[in-house]
C-alpha positions as semicolon CSV with decimal commas, in nm:
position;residue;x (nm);y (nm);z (nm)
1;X;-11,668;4,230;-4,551
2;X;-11,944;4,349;-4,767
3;X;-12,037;3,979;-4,841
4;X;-12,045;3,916;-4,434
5;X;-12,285;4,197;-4,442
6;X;-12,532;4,119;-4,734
7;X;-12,544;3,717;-4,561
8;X;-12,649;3,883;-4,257
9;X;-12,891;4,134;-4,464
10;X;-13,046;3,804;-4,561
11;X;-13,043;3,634;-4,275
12;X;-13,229;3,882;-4,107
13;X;-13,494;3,920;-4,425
14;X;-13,524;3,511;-4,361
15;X;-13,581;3,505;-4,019
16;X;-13,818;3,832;-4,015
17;X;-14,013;3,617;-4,335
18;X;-14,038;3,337;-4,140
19;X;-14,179;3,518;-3,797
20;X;-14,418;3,717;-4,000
21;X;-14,568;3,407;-4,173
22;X;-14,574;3,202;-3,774
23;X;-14,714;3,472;-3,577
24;X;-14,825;3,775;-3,858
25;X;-14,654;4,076;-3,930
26;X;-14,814;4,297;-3,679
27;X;-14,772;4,036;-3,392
28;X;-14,383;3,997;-3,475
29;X;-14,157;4,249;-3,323
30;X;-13,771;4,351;-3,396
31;X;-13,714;4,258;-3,018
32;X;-13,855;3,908;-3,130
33;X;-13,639;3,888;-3,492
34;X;-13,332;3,962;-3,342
35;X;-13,427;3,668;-3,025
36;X;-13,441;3,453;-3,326
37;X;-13,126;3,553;-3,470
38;X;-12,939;3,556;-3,131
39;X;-12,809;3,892;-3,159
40;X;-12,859;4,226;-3,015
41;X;-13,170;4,455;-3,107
42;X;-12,877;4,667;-3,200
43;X;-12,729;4,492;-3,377
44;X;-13,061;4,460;-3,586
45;X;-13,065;4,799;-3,624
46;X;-12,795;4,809;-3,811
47;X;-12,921;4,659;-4,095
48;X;-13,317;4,778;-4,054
49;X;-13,453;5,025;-3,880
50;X;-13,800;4,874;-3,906
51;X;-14,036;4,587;-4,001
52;X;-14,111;4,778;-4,258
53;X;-13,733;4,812;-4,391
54;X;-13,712;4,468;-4,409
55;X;-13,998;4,418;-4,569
56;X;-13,904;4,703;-4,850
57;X;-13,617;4,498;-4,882
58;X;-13,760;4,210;-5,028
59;X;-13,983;4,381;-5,225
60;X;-13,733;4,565;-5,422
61;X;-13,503;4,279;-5,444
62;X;-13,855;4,083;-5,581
63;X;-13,894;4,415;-5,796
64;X;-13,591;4,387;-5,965
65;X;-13,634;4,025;-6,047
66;X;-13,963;4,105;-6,214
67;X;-13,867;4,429;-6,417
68;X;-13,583;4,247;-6,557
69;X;-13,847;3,976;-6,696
70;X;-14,097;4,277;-6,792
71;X;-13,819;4,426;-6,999
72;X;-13,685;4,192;-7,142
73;X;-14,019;4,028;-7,257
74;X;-14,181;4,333;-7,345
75;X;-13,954;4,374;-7,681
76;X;-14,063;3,977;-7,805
77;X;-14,327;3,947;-8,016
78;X;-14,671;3,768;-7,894
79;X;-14,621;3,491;-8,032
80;X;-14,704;3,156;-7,907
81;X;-14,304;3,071;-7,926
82;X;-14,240;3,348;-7,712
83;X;-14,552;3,347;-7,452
84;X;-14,394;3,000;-7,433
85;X;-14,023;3,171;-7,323
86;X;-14,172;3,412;-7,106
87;X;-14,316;3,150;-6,923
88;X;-13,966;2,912;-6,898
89;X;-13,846;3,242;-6,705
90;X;-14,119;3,298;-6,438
91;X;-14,036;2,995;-6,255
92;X;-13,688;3,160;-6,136
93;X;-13,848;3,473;-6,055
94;X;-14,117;3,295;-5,837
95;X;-13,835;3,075;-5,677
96;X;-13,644;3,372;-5,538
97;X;-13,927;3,566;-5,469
98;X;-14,161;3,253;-5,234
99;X;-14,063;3,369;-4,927
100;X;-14,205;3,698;-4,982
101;X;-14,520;3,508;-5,198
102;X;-14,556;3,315;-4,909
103;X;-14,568;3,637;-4,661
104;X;-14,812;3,811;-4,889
105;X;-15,068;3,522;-4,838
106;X;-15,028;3,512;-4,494
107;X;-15,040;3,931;-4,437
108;X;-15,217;4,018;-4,730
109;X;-15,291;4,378;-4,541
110;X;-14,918;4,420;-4,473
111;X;-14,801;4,408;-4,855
112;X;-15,103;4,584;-4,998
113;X;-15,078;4,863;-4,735
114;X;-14,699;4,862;-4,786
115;X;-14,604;5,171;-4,952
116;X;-14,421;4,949;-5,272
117;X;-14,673;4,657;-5,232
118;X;-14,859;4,834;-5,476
119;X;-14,580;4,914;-5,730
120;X;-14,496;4,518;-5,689
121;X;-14,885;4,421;-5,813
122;X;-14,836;4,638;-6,126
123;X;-14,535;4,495;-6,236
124;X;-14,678;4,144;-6,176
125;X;-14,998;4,223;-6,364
126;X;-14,755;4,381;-6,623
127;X;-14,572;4,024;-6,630
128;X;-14,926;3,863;-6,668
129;X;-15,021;4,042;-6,954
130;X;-14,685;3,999;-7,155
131;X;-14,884;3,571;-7,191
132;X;-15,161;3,751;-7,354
133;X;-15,313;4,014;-7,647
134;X;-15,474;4,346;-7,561
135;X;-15,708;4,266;-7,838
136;X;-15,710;3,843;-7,773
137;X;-16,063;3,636;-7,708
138;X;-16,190;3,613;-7,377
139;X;-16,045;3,233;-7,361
140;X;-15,718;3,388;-7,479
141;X;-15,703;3,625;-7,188
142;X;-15,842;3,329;-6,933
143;X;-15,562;3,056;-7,042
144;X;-15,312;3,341;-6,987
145;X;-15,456;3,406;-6,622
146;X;-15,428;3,006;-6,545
147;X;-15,110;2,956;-6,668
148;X;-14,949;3,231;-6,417
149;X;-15,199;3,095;-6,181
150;X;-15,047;2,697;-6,251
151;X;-14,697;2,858;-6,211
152;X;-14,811;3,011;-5,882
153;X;-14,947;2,705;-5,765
154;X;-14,692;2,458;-5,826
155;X;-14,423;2,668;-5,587
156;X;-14,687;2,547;-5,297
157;X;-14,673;2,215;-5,146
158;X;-15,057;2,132;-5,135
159;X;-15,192;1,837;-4,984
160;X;-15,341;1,713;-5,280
161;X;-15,022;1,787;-5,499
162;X;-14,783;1,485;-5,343
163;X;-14,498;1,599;-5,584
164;X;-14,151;1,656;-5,481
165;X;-14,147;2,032;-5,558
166;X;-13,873;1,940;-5,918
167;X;-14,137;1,742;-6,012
168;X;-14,463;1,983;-5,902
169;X;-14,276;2,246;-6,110
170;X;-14,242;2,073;-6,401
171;X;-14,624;2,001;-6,388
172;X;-14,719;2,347;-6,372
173;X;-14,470;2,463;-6,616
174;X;-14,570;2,211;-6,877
175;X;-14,955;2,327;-6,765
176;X;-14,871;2,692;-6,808
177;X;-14,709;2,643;-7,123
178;X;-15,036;2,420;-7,250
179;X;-15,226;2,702;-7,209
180;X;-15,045;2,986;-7,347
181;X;-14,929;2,831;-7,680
182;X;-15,273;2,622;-7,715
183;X;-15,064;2,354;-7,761
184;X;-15,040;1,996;-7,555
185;X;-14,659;1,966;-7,400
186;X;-14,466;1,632;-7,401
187;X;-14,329;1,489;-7,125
């Protein structure tokens, strides 16, 4: 039963997600998520009070993904091996978290006014530092912004990026990885 539950927890983040990208966050009502999901505002309510539950949702659940990649990074050495590692895991923690990557572009306002939006941009800033040195070059410290920023970027299909998204990942993870160990990747 709790299983039913937590599908229908995510079902309901999915389809909220996907309204607030369509129409914007403040132009998508519950009455309007729960249309979508053919059930009863009730019913909703259940599971969120607000658009602002759901929301909180997903960033916690996007929270937890990155604190678990902060910690566990945090005790490795800055190596270039290990910039390299912390990089092989930020692709999973990007994949889970698009939908809500996706929503942040679209209602920038929404996350950064959201009461854990700005919790979320620490930790991800924390992340982005783990690829660099307090103390490293200004290049150092740029490579280490580009590579999150190539990681970023090859989660979005872009016109100009014709890459099945395997493939578009790949290319940004071998990019990212280029620039934080200085080193050119193999194919």
């Amino acid at each position: 039963m709790a299983e039913r539950r937590s599908d229908t927890r995510q079902r309901i983040q999915q389809v909220a997600l996907e309204l607030f990208t369509e129409q914007g966050y403040d132009k998508t009502s519950l009455r309007e998520i729960a249309e979508r999901l053919e059930v009863t505002k009730a019913a909703l309510y259940y599971h969120f009070k607000s658009k602002e539950d759901i929301v909180t949702a997903l960033i916690e659940d996007m929270r937890g993904d990155v604190t678990e990649v902060v910690e566990w990074a945090s005790d490795l050495p800055r190596t270039p091996e290990h910039r390299a590692e912390i990089v092989r895991h930020i692709p999973t923690v990007l994949t889970r978290s698009m939908p809500l990557l996706r929503f942040a572009q679209v209602n920038e306002t929404a996350l950064r006014d959201h009461p854990h939006g700005a919790d979320l941009g620490q930790l991800m800033w924390q992340l982005l530092m783990l690829l660099s040195d307090e103390d490293a070059d200004a290049e150092h410290q740029l490579r280490s912004v580009l590579a999150m920023a190539a990681l970023m970027i090859g989660m979005v299909p872009l016109p100009i990026i014709t890459a099945p998204a395997p493939e578009r990942m790949g290319a940004a993870v071998k990019v990212a990885l280029e620039l934080v160990t200085g080193q050119i990747q193999s194919a």
